[in-house]
N, C-alpha and C positions, 0 to 999 in steps of 0.2 A: 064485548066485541067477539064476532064470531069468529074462530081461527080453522081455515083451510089450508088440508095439508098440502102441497104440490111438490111432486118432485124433480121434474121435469120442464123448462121452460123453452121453447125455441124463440128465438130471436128472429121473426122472419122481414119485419119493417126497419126502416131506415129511422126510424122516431126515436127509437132507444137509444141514439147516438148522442139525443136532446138534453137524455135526462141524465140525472145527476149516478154517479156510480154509487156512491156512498149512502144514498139515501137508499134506507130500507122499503121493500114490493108495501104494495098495501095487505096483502093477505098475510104477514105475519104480524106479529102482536109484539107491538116492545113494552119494553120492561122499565117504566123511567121511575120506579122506586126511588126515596130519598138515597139509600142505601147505593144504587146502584148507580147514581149517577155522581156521587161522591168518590167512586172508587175510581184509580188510575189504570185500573187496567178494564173500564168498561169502554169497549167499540174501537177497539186495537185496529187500525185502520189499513196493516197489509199483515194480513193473519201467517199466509204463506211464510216469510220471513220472518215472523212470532214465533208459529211453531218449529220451525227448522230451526232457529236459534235455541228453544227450550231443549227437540232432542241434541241437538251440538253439545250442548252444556252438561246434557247428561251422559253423552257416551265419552267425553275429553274430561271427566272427572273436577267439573266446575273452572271457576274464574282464574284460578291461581297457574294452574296445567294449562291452558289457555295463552294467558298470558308468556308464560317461562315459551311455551312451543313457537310463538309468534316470533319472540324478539329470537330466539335462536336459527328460525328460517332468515330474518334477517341479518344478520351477524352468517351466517353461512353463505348467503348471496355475496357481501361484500367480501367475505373469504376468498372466492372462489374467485373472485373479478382481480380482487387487489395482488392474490400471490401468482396467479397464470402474469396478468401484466408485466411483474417484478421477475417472475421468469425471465419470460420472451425480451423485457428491457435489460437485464443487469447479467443474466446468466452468459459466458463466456465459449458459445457451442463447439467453436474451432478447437478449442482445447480438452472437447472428451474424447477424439480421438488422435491427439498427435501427443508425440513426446517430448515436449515443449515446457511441459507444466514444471516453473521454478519448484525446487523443492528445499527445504529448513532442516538444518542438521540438527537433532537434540543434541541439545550437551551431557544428557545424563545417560541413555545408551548407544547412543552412536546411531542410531538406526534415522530411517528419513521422513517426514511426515507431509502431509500438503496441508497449508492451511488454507483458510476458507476465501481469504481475497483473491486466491490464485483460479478460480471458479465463477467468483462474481465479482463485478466490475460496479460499486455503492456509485462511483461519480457518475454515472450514465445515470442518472435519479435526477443530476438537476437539466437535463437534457433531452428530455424523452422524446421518443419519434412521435410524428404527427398523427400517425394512423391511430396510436396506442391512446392519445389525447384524448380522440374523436371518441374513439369503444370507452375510454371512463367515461365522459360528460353522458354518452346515452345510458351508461350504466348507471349513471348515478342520481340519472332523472327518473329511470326506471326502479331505482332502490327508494327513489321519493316519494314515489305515487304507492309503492308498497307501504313505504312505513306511513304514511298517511291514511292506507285502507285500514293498517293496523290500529291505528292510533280509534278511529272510527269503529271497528270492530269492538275494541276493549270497553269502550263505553256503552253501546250493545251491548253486550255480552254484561254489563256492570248493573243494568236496568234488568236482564234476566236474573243474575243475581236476587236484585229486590225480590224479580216476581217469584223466586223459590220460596225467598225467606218469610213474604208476606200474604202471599196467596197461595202456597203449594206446603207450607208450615215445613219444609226443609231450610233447619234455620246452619247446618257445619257441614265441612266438607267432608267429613267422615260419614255422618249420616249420610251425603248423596252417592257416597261410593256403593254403601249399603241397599240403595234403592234401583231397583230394577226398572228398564222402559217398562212395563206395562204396570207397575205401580204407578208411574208417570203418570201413566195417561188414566187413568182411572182418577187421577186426583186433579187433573184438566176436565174432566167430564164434572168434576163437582164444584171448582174455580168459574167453570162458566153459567151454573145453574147461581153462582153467589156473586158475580161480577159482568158476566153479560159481555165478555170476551167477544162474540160476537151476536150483533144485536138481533141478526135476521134468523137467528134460530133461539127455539128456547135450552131445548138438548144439545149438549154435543155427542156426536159419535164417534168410535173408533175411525171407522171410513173415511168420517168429515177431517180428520185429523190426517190422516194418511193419505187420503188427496190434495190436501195442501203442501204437504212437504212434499211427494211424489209424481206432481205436477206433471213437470216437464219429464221427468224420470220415467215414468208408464207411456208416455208419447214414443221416448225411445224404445222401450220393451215391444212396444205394440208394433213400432216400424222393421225392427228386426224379425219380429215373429212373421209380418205379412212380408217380408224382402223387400221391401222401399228401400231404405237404405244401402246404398251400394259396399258391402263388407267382402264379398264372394267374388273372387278375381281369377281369371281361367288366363293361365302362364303357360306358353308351349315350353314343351319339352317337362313340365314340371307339377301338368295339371292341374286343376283347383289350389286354389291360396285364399285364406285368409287374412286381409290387415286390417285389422282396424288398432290404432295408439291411439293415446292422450290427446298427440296433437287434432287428431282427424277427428275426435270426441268432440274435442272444444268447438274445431270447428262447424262441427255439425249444431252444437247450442247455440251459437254465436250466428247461425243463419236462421236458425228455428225459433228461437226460443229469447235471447237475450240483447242482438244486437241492432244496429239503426233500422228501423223497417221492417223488423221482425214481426212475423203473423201473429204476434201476443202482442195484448196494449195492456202496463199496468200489469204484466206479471199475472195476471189472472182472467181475463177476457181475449179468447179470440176478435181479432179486427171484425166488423162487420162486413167489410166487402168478402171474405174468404167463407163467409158462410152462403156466397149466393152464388148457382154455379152460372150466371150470365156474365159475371165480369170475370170467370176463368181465364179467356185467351191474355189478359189484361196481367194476372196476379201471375200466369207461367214466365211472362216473357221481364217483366220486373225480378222475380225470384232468379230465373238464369242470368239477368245484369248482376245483380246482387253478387251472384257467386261467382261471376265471373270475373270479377270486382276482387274478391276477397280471393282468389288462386292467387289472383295476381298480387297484391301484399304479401302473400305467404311466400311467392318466389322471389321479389326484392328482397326479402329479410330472411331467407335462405340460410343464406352465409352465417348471417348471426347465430340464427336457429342451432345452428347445423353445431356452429364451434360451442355455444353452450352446452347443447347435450354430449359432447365428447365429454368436456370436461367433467360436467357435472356426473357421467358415468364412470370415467376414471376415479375421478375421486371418493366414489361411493361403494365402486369395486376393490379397489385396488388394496385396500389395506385388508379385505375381505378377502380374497382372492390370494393374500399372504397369509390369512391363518386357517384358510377353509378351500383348498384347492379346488374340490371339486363340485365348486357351488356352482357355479354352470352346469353341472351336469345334472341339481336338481331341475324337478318339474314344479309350476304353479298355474293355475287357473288365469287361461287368458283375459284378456278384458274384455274379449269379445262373447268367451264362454261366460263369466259374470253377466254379460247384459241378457244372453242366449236363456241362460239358466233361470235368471231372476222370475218370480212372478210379478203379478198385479198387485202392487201394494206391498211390495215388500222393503223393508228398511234395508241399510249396509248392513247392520249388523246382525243380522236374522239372516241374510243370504249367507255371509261371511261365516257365521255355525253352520250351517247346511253344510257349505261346501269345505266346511274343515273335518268334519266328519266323512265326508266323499274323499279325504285324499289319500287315504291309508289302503283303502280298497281301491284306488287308482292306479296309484302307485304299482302295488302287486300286479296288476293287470296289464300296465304298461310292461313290467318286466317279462312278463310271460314270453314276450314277442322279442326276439334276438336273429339275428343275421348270423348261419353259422360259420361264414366266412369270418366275419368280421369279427364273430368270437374267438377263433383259432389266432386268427390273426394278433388278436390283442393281446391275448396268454402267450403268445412266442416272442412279443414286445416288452412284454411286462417282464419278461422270465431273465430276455438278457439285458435291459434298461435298467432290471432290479441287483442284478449281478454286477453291472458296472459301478452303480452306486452304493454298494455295497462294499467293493474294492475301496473305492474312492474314501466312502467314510471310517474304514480300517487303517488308511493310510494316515491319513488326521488324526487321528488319536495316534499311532505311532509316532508319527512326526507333526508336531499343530506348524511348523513356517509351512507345512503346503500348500494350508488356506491362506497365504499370502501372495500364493503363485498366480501368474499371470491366467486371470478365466478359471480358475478351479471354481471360485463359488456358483461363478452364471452356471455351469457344468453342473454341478451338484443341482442346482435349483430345477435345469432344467429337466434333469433327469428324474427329480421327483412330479414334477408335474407333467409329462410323459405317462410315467406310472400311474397317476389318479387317473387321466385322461381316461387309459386304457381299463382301468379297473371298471368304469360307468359302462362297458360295455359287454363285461364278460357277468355271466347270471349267476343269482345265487343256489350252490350245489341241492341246497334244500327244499326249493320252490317246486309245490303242488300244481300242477296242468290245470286250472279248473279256470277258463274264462268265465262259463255261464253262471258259476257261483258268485263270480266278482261282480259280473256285471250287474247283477239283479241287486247285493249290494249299492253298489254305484247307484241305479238306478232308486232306488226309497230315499236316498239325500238331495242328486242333483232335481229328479223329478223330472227331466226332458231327458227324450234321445230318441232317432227316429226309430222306427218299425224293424229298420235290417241291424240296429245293434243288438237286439235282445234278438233275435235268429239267429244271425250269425256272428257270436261275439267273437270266436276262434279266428276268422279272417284275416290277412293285413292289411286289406279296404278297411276295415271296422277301425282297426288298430292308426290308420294314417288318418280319418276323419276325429278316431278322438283325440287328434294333435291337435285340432286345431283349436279346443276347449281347455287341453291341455297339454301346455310346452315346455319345453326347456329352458330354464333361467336365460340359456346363452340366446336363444331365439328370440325371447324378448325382448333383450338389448340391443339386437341386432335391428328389430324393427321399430323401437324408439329413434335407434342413430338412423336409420333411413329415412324415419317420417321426415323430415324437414325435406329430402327429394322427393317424395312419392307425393306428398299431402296435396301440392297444386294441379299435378297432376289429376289424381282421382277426383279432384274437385271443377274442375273445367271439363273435365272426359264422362264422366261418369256421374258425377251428382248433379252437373246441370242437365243432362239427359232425364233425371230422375224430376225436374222440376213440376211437371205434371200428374204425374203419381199424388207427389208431395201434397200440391194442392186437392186434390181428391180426396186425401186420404184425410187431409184436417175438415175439410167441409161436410165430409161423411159421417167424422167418425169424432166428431166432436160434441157433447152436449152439454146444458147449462143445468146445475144442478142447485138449487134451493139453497143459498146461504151462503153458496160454497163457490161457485164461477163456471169457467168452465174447465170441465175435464175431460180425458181421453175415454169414451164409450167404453171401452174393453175394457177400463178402470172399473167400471160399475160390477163386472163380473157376473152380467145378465146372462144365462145359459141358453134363455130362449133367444136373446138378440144375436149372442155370439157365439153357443155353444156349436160345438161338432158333433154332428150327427154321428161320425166310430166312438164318441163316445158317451153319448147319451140313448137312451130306447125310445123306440117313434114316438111323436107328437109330442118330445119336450122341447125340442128346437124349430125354429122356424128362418136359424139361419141360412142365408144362401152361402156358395163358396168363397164370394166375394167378403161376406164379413167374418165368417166365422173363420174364429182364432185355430191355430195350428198345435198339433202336439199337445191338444188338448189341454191347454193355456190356461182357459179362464174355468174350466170344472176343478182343476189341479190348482187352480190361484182362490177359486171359491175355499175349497177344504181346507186348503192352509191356512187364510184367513179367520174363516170360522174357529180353528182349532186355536190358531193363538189369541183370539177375541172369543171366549163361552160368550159370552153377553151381549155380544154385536149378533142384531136379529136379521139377516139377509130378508130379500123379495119373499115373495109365495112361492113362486116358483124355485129361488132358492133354499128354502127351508124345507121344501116337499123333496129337494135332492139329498139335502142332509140326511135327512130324518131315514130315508131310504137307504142310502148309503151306512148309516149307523145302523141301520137293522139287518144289513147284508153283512157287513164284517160280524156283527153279533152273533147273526147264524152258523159263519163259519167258524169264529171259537166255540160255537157250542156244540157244532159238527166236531172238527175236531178234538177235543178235550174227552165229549163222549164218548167215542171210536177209535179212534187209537191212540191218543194220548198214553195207554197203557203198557205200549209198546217202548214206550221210551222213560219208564219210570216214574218219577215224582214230578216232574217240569209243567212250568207254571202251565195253564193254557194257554192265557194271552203272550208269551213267550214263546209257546210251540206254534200259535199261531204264524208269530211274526219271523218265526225260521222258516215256515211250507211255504210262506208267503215270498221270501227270499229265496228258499230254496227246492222249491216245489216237489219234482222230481227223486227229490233225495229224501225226503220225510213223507213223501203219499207212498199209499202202500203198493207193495211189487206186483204186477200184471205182468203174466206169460203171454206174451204174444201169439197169433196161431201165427200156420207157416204164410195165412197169403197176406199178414199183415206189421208188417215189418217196422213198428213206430208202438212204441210203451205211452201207456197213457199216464199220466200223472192226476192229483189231484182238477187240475185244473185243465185237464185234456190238452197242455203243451205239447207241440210237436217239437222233436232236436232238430237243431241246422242242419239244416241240408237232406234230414229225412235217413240221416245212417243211422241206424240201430246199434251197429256196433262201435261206431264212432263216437255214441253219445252213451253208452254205456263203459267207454272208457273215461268219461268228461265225470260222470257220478259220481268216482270219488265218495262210494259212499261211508268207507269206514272213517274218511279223515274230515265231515264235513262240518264236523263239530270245531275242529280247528279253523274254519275258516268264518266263525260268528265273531261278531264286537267283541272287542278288549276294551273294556266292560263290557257286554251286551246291555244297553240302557233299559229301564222295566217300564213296558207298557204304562200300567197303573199310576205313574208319579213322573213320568217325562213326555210333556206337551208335543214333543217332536219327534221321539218314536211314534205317538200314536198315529201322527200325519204321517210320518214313513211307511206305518202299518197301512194305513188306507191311500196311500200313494202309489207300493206295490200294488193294491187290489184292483183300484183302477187300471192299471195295466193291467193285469189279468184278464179284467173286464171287456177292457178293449180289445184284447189279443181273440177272447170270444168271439168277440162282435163282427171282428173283422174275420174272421174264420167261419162266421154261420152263413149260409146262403142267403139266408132270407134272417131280418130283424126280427126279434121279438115281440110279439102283442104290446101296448101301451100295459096294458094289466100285468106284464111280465118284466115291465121295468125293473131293475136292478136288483131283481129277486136272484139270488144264486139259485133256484130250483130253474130257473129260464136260464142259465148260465154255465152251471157246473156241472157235467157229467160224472155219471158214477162211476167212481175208481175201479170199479170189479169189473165193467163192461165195456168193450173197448168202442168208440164209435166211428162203427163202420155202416153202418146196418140204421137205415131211414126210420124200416121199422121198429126200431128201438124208440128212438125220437116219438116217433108216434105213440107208440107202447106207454112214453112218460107223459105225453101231452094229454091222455086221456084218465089221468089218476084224477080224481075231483080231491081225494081226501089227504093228500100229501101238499103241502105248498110251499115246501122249503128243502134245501138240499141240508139239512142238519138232521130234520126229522127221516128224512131218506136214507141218508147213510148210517144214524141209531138204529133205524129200523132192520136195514140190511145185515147190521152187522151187531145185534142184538141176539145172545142167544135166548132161542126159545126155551122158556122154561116149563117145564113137565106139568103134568096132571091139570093142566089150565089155571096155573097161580099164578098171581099177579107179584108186581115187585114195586115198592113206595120207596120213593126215590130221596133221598138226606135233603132236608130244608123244605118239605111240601106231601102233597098229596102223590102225586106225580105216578096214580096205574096206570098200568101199562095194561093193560087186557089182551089174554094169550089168544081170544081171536083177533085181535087186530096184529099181532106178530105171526098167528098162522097167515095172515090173507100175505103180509107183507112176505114173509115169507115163500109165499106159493108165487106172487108175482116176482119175486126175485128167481125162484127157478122156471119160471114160463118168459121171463128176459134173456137168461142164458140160454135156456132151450132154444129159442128163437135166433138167437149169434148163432150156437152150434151150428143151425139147420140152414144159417146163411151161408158158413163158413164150408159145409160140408157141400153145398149147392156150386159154390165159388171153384172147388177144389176139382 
């Protein structure tokens, strides 16, 4: 039987609706070997929740961790419900503030004690209030259907077992601690070439796996990256806000994705009517019932909402909040910046390294920025809050009955937490000024940020936008306890406004892919379908602005993917950008390791790469500006914010920038995610080109750094310079450019053979090089001299 590959199917008849889902296209070739049809794991019939179950298993450390984490969220639920009730029924309120309370003479020192019945009141147990009744029974139907998903899960979870121990030859839980996801999946790629996992393909691919799990997952990434999703809320008096919580997640799934009438049938198939845009006015006006439907549950059950999450944040704080004061006053990565950040096809736990290595250079960078009122201010709180409690704890050890005295503890407590309060705002005496170093940091982890934070990272625009990616413990909480207000709201106001997007945007940008169902387009990580033209060179995209992804999403979601899959083969078109992009960073480690690497001693190259690359400015070599040109070039011809020279010559920091690299600095050669960092910095680099040239580069000039990087020695002011390099035939790389420039010549016309090759150099090709490097500077002079 002949097999035809397809990758692509559109759905455009109403016929498909006939046919069976299960049944495999005719164009692929199944597998009904003896072998394969005897096996229990051949034609897994909702793969999705296969594989999401297999990675679950591997990142929660098998069946056992699993299970212990279930039954304890359960046993916590009922915690929470049974001791608030026994509170609010038995607890005795009128007597924590009056002086009422009986109290018990000990016989052995005289002194007085209060025991415990004088507080709680056991007989109000067999009496309970009505209301109290009503909140268990719903609690305990809702603790039902819990432990019944549990119970369901375990046994799930108990067949993935099998499948480790019998198809994946992970037979102890030690061994699966040992095993990493991408050994994982490499041993699912060969599970299904032995078992036929699923029957409409013969191969499995990395891709095929990670659009199953990430399904619904990249529909959100893509909606947030195009602003469909209503996240961005303009507050007078307060400007721009971010909200998005948990609660407003779920229910953004819950309309999308999982619940009655949702535009997904079966978990993997868009509905057919949403692929056809004539029954549009039909599918807006059913999507705005829908949600107008669900505001309205989310505001009857309000109340509930509301008092569970006190609780459950009390309880989760409080005893934290007793040993760790100024835990509020850390930061952590929103959940809005988690979605903002993520790429295409990325797991939780691949994002969650990224952005654990982004938060040390965050951090630093958040601190930078202090109020100096509200610094003085807090050192002259701290100075006499710290004084009194000081006294106070002197006195204590002098005499201990004063910690018996009426309010000394609450006093003491408060007064410490006062001091942390004010500590989170005063900076530390040793902190280096260097926004633009943090940022470029920051920037090779997170991988997004717009255009104005890498300009002007100094800012306090800069500084209050990246709040909203990254915030304060206490802001988080804050807007957890308010989603149950806000959630109905933005969901009647504002996402049923969005309901026509919404539809547009599944019928556009959805397609059926070979084996696998359907997925979000921008999942494919097609550069010609979606890429952005600031960051690709003419004629690889042919998106319009209506598809192509923002912040250069899917070229940045492309390289990540490739890097942690070697062995996953992208498109043609994708593999001609790899391959490109791999021979661009090539050149600039061999540009600089040749040329100045000597300037900085023994350091690796690809290590010196990946600091110019971070830190540009500070490791390309120094240019004297003339007088009418007020902007230092760097390796990569960056301009400083705002265009001051002297301002950004303070930012340099160059004797201390060594201090501000990774603790550890991770090594290129042997960490899959430096090296994506390494080529994640370039692409912005790239871009910051692109978007700075007048006019794009030739298709032939694609991502070549000789179309890209200007010469460090030359500053570019002067067109005709540009011109001057556009016409060299025999240079085609900025590596071979800057060897050349910065090559000495060697006398009597000897040649030099280079360690590990042939590698002459011929001293007429370094005289020519040569001659045109001073007929380039000639040529500045006589602009510079012209100007003047």
């Amino acid at each position: 039987m002949s097999h035809k590959h397809v990758h692509y199917k559109r759905l455009e008849t109403e016929e498909s609706d006939q046919e069976d889902d299960d049944a495999p296209p005719t164009h692929v070739q199944l597998h009904n070997s003896h072998n394969v049809k005897g096996s229990r794991w051949n034609h897994i019939e909702n793969l999705d929740e296969f594989f999401e179950r297999v990675y679950t298993y591997q990142q929660e450390h098998g069946l056992v961790a699993i299970l212990v984490k279930d039954i304890f969220e359960l046993i916590q639920f009922a915690f929470i419900v049974l001791f608030t009730a026994f509170i609010i029924q038995c607890l005795r309120f009128s007597l924590l503030t009056a002086d009422t309370i009986t109290f018990v003479k000990n016989n052995v020192t005289g002194e007085r004690d209060i025991i415990f019945s004088d507080l709680f009141d056991l007989d109000r147990l067999r009496n309970p209030h009505g209301l109290i009744v009503i909140i268990l029974l719903m609690a305990f139907g809702l603790w039902l259907f819990w432990f019944y998903r549990a119970v369901i899960r375990f046994f799930r979870f108990w067949e993935i077992r099998k499948f480790y121990h019998e198809a994946l030859n992970i037979t102890s839980e030690l061994e699966l601690r040992n095993t990493t996801w991408p050994m994982v999946l490499t041993l699912l790629k060969e599970a299904q070439r032995e078992h036929k996992m699923n029957i409409r393909k013969q191969e499995l691919t990395e891709l095929d796996v990670y659009h199953r799990i990430l399904r619904f997952k990249n529909y959100m990434v893509a909606m947030v990256n195009k602003s469909i999703l209503p996240c961005k809320h303009w507050i007078p008096l307060f400007g721009e806000k971010i909200f998005y919580t948990q609660g407003l997640q779920f229910n953004f799934e819950l309309i999308l994705f999982r619940g009655p009438r949702a535009p997904f049938k079966d978990s993997f198939y868009l509905r057919e009517e949403y692929k056809s845009a004539a029954k549009k006015p039909q599918l807006v006006q059913d999507l705005r019932f829908r949600i107008a439907i669900l505001a309205l549950v989310n505001l009857i059950f309000c109340p509930v909402i509301l008092l569970y999450q006190i609780l459950y944040s009390f309880f989760q704080y409080a005893e934290l909040l007793k040993r760790q004061p100024g835990v509020f006053g850390r930061r952590r990565w929103s959940l809005y910046g988690r979605l903002y950040l993520r790429d295409f096809n990325e797991l939780d736990h691949e994002l969650t390294l990224r952005l654990n290595r982004a938060y040390k250079p965050a951090r630093k960078f958040m601190d930078l920025f202090t109020n100096p009122l509200v610094v003085i201010v807090s050192r002259n709180v701290a100075f006499i809050t710290g004084s009194l409690l000081a006294v106070l704890l002197a006195l204590t050890v002098i005499q201990e009955d004063l910690l018996t005295a009426h309010n000394v503890l609450i006093v003491i407590t408060m007064l410490g937490l006062v001091i942390t309060i004010c500590r989170v705002f005063i900076p530390d005496e040793n902190q280096v000024w260097c926004p633009p170093q943090l940022m470029q940091q920051i920037l090779g982890e997170i991988h997004y940020m717009p255009d104005h934070w890498k300009e002007k990272p100094h800012t306090v625009e800069v500084y209050k936008e990246f709040t909203h990616v990254y915030q304060f413990t206490l802001m988080h909480v804050i807007d957890e306890l308010l989603s149950p207000l806000i959630t109905p709201f933005i969901l009647f106001f504002h996402l049923r406004n969005q309901a026509s997007d919404i539809v547009d945007f599944l019928r556009n940008f959805t397609i059926e892919v070979s084996g696998v169902g359907d997925v979000c387009s921008f999942a494919e990580m097609n550069i010609k379908k979606h890429g952005h033209p600031e960051w690709l060179s003419t004629g690889m995209t042919r998106a319009s602005m209506y598809e192509q992804a923002e912040d250069g999403k899917t070229e940045i979601s492309l390289m990540h993917f490739s890097r942690k899959n070697p062995n996953w083969k992208p498109s043609e078109e994708g593999a001609a950008y790899m391959t490109q992009l791999k021979e661009s960073v090539d050149e600039l480690q061999q540009s600089t390791s040749g040329s100045m690497i000597g300037n900085h001693g023994n350091q690796d190259p690809e290590e010196f790469t990946y600091l110019t690359l971070q830190d540009p400015d500070s490791y390309a070599p120094q240019v004297v500006p003339s007088s009418h040109t007020p902007v230092t070039t760097s390796l990569f011809g960056a301009h400083p914010p705002g265009g001051d020279s002297m301002q950004w010559s303070v930012w340099s920091m160059r004797p201390g920038v060594a201090a501000l690299r990774r603790d550890p600095l991770p090594d290129p050669r042997t960490d899959p995610l430096s090296t994506s960092t390494l080529d994640t910095l370039h692409l912005h680099q790239l871009h910051d080109q692109r978007r700075a040239q007048p006019h794009a580069p030739s298709p032939s000039q694609a991502l070549r750094p000789g179309a890209l990087y200007p010469n460090p020695r030359v500053l570019q002011s002067n067109a005709s310079i540009e011109a001057a390099w556009a016409t060299e035939p025999e240079v085609s790389a900025p590596g071979a450019k800057l060897a050349e420039l910065r090559e000495p010549l060697l006398p009597g016309g000897e040649t030099r053979e280079e360690e590990g090759g042939t590698g002459l150099v011929a001293a007429g090709q370094q005289q020519r090089s040569h001659a045109r490097d001073e007929t380039v500077i000639k040529m500045h002079e006589e602009g510079s001299s012209g100007e003047q």
